[in-house]
FIKOLZA-1660 file (N, C-alpha, C; in steps of 0.1 Angstrom, whole numbers, plus 5000, padded with zeros to 4 digits):
% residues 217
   i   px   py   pz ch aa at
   1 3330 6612 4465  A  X  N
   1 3327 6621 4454  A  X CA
   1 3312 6626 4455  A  X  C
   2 3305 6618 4455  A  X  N
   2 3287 6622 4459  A  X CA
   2 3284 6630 4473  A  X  C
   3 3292 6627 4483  A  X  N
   3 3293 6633 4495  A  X CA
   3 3295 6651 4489  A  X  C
   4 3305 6654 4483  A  X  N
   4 3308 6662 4481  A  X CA
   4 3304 6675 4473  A  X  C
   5 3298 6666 4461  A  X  N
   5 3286 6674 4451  A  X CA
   5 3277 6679 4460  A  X  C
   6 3268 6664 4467  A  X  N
   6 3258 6671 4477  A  X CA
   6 3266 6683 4490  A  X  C
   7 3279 6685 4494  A  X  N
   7 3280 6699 4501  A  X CA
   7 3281 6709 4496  A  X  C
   8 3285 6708 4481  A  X  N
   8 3289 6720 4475  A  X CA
   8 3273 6725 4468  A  X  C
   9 3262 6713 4464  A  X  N
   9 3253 6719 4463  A  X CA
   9 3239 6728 4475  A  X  C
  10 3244 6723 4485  A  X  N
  10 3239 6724 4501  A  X CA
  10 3246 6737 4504  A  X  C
  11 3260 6734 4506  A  X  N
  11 3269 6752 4505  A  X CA
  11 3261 6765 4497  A  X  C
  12 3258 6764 4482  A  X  N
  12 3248 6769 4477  A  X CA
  12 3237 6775 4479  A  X  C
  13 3230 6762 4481  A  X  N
  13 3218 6763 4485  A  X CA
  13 3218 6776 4499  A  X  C
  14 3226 6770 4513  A  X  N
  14 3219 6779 4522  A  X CA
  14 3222 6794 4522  A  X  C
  15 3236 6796 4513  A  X  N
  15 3240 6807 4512  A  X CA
  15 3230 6816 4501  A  X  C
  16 3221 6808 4494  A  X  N
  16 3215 6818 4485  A  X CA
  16 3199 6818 4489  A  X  C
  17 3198 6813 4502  A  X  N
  17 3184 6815 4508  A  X CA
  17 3187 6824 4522  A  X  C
  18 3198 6830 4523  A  X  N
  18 3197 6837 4538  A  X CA
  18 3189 6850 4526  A  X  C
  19 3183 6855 4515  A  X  N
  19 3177 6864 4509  A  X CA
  19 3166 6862 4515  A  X  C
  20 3160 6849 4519  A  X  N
  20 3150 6849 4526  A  X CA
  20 3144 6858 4541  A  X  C
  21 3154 6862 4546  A  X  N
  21 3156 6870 4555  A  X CA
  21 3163 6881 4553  A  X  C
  22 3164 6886 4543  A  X  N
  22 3171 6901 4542  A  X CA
  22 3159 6908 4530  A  X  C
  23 3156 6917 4542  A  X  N
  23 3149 6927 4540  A  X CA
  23 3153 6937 4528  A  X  C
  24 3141 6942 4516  A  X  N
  24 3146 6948 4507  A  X CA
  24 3149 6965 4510  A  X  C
  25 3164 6968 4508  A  X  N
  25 3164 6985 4514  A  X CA
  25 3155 6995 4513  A  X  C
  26 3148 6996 4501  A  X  N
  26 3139 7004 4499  A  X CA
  26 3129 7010 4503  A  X  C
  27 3124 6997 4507  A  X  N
  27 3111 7003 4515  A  X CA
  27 3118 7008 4531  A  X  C
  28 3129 7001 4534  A  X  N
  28 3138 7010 4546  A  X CA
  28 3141 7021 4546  A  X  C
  29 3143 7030 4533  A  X  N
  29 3150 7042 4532  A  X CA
  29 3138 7050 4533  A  X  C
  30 3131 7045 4525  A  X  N
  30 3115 7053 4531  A  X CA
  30 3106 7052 4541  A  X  C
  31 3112 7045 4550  A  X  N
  31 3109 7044 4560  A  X CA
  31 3095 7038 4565  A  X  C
  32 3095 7028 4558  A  X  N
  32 3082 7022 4557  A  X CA
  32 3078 7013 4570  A  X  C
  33 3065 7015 4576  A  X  N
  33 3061 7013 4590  A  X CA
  33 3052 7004 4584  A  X  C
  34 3054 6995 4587  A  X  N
  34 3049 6978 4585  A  X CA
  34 3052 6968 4594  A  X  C
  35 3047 6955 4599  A  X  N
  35 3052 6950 4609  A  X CA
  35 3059 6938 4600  A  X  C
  36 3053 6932 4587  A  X  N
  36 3063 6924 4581  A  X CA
  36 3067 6932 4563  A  X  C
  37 3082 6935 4561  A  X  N
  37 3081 6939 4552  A  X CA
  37 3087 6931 4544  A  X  C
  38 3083 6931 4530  A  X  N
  38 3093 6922 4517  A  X CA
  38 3104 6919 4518  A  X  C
  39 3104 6904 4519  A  X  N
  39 3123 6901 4516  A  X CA
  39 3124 6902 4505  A  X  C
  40 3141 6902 4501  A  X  N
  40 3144 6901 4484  A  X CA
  40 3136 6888 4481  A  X  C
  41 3142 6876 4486  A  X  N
  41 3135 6861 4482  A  X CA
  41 3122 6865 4476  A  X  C
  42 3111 6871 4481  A  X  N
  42 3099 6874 4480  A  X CA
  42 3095 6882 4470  A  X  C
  43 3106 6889 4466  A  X  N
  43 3107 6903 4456  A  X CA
  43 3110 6892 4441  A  X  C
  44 3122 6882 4440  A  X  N
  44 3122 6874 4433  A  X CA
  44 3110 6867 4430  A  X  C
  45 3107 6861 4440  A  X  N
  45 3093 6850 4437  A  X CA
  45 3081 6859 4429  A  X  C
  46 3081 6876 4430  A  X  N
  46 3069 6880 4427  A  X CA
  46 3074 6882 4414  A  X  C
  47 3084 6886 4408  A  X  N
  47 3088 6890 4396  A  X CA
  47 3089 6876 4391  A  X  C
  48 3092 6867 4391  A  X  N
  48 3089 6855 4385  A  X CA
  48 3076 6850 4385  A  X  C
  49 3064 6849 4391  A  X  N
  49 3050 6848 4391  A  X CA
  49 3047 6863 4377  A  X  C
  50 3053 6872 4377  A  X  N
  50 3045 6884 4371  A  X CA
  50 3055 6886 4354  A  X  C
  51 3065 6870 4357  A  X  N
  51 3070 6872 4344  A  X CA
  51 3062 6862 4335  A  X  C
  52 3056 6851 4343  A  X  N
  52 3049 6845 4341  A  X CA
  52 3039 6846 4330  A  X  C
  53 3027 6857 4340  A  X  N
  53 3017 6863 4337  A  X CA
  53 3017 6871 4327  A  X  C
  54 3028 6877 4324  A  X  N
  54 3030 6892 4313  A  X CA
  54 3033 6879 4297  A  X  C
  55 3036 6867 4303  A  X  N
  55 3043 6858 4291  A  X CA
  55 3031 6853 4286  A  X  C
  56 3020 6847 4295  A  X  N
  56 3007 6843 4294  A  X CA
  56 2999 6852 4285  A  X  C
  57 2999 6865 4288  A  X  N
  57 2988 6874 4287  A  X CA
  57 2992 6878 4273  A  X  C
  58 3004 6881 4269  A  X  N
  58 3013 6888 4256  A  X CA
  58 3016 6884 4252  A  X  C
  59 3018 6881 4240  A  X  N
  59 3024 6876 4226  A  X CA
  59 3040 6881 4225  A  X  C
  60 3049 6884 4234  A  X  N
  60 3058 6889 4234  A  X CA
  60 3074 6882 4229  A  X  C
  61 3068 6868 4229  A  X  N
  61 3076 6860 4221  A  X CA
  61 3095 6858 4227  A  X  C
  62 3093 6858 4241  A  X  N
  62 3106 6857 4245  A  X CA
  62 3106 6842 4250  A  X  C
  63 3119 6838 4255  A  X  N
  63 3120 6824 4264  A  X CA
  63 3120 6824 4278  A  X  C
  64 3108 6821 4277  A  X  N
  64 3107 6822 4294  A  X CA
  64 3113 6816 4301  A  X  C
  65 3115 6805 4301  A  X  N
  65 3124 6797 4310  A  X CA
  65 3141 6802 4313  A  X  C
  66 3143 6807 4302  A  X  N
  66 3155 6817 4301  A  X CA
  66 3155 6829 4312  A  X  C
  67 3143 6834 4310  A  X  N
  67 3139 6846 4321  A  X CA
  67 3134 6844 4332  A  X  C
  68 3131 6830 4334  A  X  N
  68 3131 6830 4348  A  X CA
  68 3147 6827 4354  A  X  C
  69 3154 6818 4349  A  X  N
  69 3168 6816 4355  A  X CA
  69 3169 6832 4356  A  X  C
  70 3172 6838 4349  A  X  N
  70 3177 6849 4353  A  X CA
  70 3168 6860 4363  A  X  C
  71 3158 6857 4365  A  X  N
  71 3154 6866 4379  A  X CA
  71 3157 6858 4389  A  X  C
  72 3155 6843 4392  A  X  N
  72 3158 6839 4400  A  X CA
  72 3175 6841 4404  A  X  C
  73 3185 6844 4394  A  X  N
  73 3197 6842 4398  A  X CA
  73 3199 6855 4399  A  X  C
  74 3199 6866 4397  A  X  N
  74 3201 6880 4396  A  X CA
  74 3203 6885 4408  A  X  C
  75 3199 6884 4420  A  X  N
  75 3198 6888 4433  A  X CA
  75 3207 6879 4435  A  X  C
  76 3216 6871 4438  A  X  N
  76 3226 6867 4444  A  X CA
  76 3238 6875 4446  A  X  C
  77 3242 6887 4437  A  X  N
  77 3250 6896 4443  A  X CA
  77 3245 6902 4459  A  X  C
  78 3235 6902 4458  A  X  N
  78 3228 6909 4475  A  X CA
  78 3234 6901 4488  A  X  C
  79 3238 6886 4481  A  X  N
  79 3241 6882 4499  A  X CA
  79 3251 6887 4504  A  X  C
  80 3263 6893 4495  A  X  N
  80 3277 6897 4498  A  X CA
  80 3276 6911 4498  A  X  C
  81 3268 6920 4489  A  X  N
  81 3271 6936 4489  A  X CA
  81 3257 6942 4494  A  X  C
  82 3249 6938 4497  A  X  N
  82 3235 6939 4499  A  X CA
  82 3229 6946 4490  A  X  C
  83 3219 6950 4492  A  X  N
  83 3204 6955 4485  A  X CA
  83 3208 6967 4484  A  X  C
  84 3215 6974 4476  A  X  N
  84 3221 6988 4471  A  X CA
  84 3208 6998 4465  A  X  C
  85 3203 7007 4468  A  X  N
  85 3194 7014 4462  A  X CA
  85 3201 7028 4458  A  X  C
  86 3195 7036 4449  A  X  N
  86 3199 7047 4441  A  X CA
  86 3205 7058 4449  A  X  C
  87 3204 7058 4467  A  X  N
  87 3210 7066 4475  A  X CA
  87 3222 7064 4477  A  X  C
  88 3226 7051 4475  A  X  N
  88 3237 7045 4481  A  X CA
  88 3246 7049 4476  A  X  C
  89 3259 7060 4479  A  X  N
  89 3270 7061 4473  A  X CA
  89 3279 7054 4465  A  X  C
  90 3273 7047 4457  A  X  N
  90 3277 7036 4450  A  X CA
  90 3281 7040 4438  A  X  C
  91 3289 7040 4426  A  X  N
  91 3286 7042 4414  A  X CA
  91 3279 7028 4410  A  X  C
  92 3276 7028 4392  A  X  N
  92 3267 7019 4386  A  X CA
  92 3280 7011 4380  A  X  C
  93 3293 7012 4379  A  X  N
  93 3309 7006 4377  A  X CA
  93 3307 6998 4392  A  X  C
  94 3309 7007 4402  A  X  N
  94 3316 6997 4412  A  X CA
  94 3301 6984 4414  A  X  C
  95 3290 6992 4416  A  X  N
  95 3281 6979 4417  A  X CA
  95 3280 6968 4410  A  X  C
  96 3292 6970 4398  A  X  N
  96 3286 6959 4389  A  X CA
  96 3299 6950 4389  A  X  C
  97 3309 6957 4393  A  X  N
  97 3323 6951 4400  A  X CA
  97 3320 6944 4411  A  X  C
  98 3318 6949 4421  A  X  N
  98 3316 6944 4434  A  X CA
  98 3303 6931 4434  A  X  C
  99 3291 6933 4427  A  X  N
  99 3283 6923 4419  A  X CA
  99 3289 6910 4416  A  X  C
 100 3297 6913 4403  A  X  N
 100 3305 6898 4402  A  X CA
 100 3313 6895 4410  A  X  C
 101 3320 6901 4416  A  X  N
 101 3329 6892 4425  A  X CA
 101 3320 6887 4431  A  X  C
 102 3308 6891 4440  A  X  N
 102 3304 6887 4446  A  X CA
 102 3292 6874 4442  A  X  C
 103 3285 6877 4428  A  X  N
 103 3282 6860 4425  A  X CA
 103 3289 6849 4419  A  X  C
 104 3305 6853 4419  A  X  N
 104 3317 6841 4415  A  X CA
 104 3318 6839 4425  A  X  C
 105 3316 6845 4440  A  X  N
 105 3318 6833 4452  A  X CA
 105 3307 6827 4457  A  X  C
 106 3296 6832 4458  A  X  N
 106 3285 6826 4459  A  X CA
 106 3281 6812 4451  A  X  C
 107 3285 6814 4438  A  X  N
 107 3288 6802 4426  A  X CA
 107 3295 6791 4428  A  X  C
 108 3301 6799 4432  A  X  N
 108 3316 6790 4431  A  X CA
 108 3316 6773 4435  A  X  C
 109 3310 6763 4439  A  X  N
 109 3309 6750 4446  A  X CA
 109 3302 6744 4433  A  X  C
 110 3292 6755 4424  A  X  N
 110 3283 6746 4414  A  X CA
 110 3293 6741 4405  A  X  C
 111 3289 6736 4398  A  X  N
 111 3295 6728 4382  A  X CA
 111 3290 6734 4376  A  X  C
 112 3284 6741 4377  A  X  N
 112 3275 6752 4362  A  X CA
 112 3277 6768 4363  A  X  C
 113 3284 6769 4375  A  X  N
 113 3285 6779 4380  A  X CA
 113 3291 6789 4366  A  X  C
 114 3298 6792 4357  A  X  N
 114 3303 6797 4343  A  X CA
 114 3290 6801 4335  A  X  C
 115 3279 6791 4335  A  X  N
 115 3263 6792 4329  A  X CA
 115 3254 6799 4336  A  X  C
 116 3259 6801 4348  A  X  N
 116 3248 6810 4357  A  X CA
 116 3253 6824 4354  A  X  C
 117 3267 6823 4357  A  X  N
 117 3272 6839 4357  A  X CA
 117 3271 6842 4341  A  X  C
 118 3269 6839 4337  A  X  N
 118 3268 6841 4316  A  X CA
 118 3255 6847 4317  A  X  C
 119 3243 6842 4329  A  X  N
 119 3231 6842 4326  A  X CA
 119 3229 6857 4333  A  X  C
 120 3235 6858 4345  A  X  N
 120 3236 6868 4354  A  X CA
 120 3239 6883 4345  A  X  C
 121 3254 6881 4336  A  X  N
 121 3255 6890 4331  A  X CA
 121 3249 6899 4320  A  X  C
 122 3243 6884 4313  A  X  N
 122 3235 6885 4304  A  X CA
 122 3222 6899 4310  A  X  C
 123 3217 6891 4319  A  X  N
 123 3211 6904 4323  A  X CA
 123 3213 6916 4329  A  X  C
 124 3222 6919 4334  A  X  N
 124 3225 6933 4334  A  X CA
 124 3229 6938 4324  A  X  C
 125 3234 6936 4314  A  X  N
 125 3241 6940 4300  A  X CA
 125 3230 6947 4295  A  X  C
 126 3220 6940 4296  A  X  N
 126 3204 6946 4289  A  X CA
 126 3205 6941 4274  A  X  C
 127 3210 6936 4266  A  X  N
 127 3212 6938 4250  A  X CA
 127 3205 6924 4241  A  X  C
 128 3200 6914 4249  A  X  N
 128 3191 6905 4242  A  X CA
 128 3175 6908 4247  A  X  C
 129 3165 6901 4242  A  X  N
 129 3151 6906 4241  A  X CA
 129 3148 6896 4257  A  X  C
 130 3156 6885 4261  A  X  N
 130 3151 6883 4274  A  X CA
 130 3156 6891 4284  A  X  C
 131 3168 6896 4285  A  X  N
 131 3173 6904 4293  A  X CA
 131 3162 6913 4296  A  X  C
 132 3163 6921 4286  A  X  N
 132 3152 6934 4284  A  X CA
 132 3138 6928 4293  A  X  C
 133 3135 6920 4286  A  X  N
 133 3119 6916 4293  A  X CA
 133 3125 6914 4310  A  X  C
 134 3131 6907 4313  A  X  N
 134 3138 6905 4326  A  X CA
 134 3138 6918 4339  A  X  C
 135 3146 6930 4330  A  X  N
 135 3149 6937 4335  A  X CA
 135 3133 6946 4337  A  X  C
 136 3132 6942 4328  A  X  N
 136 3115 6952 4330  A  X CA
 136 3106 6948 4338  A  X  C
 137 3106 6931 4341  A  X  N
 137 3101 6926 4350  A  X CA
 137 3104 6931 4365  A  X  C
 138 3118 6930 4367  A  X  N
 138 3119 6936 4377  A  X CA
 138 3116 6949 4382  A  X  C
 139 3116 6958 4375  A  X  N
 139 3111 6971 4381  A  X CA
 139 3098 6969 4379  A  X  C
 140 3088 6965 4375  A  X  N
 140 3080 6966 4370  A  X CA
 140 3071 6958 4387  A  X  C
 141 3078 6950 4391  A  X  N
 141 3075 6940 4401  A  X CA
 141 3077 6952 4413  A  X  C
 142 3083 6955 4415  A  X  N
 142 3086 6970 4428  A  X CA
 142 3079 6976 4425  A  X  C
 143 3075 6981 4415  A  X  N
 143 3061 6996 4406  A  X CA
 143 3050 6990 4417  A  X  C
 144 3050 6980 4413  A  X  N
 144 3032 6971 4421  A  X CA
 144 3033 6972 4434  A  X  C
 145 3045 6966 4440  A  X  N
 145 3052 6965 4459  A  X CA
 145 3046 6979 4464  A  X  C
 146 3054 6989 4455  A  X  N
 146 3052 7004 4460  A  X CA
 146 3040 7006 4461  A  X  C
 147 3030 7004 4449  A  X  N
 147 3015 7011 4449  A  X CA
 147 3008 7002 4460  A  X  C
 148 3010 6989 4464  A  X  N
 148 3002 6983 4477  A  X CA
 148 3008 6990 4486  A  X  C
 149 3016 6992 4493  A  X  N
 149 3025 6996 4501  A  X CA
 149 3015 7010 4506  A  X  C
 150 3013 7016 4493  A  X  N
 150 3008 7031 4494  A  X CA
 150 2994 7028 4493  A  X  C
 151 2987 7016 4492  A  X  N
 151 2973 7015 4494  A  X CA
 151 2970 7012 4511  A  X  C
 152 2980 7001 4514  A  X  N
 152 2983 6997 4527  A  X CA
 152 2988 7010 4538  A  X  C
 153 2984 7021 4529  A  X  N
 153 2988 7034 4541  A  X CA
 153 3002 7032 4551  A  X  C
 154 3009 7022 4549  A  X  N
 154 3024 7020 4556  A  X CA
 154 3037 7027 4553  A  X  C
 155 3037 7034 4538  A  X  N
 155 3045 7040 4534  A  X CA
 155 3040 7056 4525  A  X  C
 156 3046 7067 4534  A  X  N
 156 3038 7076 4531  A  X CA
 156 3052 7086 4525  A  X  C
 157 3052 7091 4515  A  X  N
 157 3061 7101 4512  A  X CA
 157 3062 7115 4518  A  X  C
 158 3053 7119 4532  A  X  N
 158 3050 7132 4539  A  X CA
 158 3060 7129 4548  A  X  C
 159 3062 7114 4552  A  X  N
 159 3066 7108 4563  A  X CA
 159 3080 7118 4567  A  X  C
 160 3081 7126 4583  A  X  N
 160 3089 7135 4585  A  X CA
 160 3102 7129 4582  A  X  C
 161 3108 7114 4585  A  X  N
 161 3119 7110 4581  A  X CA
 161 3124 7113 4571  A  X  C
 162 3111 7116 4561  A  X  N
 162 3120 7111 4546  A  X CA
 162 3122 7128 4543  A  X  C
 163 3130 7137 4550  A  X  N
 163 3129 7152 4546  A  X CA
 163 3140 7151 4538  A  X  C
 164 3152 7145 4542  A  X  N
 164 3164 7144 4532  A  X CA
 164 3159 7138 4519  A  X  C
 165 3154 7127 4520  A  X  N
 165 3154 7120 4506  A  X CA
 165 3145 7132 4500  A  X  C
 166 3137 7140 4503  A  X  N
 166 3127 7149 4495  A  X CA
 166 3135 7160 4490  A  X  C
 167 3146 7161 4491  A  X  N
 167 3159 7173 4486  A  X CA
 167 3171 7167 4478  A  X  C
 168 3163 7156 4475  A  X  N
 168 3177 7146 4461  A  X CA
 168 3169 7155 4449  A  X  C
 169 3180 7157 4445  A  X  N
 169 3178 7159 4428  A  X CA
 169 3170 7151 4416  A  X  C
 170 3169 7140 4421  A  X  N
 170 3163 7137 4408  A  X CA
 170 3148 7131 4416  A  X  C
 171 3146 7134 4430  A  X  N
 171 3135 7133 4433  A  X CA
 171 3128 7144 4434  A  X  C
 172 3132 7161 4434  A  X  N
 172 3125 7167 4434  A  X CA
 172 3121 7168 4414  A  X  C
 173 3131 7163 4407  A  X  N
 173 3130 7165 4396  A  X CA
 173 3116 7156 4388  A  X  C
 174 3114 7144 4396  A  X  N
 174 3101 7132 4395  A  X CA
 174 3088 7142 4398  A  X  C
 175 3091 7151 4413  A  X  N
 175 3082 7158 4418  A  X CA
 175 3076 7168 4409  A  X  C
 176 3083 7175 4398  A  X  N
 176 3082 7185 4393  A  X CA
 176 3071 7182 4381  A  X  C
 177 3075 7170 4375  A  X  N
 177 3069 7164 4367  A  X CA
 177 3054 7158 4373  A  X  C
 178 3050 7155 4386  A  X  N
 178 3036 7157 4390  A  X CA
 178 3036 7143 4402  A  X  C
 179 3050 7137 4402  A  X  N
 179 3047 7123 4410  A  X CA
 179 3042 7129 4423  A  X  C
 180 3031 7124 4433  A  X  N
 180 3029 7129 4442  A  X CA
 180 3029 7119 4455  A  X  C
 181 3033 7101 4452  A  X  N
 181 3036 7092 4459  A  X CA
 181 3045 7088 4456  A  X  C
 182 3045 7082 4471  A  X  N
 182 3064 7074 4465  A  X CA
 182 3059 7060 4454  A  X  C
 183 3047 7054 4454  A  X  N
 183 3048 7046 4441  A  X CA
 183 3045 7052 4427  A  X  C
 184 3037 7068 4430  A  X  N
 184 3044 7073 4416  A  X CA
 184 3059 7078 4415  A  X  C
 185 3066 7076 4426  A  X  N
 185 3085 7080 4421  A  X CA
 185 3085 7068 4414  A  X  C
 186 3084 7058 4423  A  X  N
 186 3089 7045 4413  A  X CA
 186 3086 7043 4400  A  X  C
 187 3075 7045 4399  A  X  N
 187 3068 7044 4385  A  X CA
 187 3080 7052 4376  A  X  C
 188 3076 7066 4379  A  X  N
 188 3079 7075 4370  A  X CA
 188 3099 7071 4368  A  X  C
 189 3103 7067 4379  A  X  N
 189 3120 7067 4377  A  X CA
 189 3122 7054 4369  A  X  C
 190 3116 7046 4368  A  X  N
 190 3118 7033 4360  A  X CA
 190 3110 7036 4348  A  X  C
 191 3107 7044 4345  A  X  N
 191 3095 7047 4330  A  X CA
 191 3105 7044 4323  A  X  C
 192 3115 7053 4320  A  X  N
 192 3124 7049 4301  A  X CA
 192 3130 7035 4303  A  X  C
 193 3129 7029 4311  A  X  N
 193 3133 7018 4314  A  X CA
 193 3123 7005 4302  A  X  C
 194 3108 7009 4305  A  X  N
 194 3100 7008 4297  A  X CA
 194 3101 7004 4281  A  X  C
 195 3106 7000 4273  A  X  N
 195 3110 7003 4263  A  X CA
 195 3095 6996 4252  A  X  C
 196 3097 6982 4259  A  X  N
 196 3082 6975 4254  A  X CA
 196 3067 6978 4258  A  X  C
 197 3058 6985 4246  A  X  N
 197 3043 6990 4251  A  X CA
 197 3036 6985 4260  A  X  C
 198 3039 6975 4262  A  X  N
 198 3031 6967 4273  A  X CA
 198 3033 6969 4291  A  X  C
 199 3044 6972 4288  A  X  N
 199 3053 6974 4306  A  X CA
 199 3046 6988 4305  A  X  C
 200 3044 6996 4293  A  X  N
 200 3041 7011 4298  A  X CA
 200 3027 7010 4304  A  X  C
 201 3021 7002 4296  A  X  N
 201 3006 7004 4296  A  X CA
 201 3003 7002 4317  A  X  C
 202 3009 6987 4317  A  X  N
 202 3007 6984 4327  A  X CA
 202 3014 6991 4337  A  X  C
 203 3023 6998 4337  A  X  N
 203 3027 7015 4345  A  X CA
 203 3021 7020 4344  A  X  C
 204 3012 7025 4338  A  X  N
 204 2997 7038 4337  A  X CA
 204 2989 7029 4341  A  X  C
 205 2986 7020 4337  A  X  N
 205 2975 7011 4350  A  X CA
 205 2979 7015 4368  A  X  C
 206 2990 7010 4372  A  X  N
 206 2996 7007 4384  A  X CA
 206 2990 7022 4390  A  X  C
 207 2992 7030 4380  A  X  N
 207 2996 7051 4388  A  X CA
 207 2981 7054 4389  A  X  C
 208 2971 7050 4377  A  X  N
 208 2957 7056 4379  A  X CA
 208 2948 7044 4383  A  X  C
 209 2954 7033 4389  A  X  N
 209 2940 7026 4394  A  X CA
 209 2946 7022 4411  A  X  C
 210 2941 7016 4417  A  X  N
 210 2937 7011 4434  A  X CA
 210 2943 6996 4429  A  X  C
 211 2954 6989 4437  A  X  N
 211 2952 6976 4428  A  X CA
 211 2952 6964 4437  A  X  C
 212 2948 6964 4450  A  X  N
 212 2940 6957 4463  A  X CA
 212 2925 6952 4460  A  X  C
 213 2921 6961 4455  A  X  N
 213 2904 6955 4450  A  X CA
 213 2904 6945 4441  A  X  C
 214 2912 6949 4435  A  X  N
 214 2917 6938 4417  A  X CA
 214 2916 6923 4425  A  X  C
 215 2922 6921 4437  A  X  N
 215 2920 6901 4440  A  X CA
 215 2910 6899 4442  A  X  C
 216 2897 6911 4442  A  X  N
 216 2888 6901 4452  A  X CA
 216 2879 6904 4442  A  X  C
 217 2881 6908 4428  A  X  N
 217 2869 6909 4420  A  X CA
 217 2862 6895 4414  A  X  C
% end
């Protein structure tokens, strides 16, 4: 019996760390020229460090420990359907179909596996105050990715590759509005996302300041 707990928790385990090596699509679609770029694993770890810090800093009054399970578990649909971004001919139905199936099998060996996916859905639903903080975390953790990215001169929105993505509709629609990097797209496409003062503020931090100098002050 113990033999077995430990393969189904091992099963688990390796299948929800190959994120460690899968690269997040985004900065792929934009073609970003880097010699190491963000894995998801990494994209989790930063959003939980920066849920952390937003919980430290603000009186925001949610359950953190709550919100960390759910960043950490939230990317496990990626090992089966991968890192789906807004180009992807996807609808926001099928990703969220194809999503569960895909963390009921990933789950599937735990014993708690019913508490995770409760936690999972919880957060995409969006409709309690950790969800919300969660989900904001997350974009909010890419807003930052992007603007280093674009300090780091590795990802440039002129970049000739990206001539198709510069003829999507709702990117020239960002453009119209004044974004003029790809970390002000990000910014600006996750804005109403924003709902809590504080995610905004720190979005108009990210777009008018340099934020590489900030470690070494």
């Amino acid at each position: 019996m113990e033999n077995q707990k430990i393969e189904n928790l091992l099963k688990f385990y390796l299948l929800a760390t190959t994120l460690k090596n899968k690269i997040r699509s985004g900065w792929q679609v934009w073609h970003i020229e880097r010699e190491r770029v963000e894995s998801v694993a990494e994209h989790i770890y930063g959003v939980c460090i920066l849920a952390i810090a937003i919980d430290s800093e603000f009186d925001l009054k949610i359950d953190l420990q709550k919100v960390i399970m759910m960043l950490v578990l939230h990317e496990l649909e990626e090992i089966k359907i991968g890192d789906l971004t807004p180009f992807d001919k996807v609808t926001q139905q099928e990703r969220r179909l194809a999503g569960k199936q895909a963390v009921q099998e990933v789950l599937q060996t735990l014993t708690k596996n019913v508490q995770y996916i409760e936690l999972i859905e919880e957060f995409e639903e969006m409709q309690t105050k950790e969800s919300l903080f969660a989900k904001m975390c997350d974009k909010l953790e890419a807003n930052i990715q992007s603007k280093i990215y674009c300090e780091e001169n590795c990802i440039d929105i002129q970049n000739s590759n990206n001539t198709q993505l510069l003829e999507d509709e709702r990117i020239i629609e960002l453009m119209k509005k004044g974004a003029k990097t790809i970390a002000d797209l990000f910014v600006e496409n996750d804005r109403p996302i924003y709902t809590e003062k504080v995610f905004e503020n720190i979005a108009d931090f990210i777009e008018k300041n340099n934020l590489l100098p900030i470690k070494d002050k």
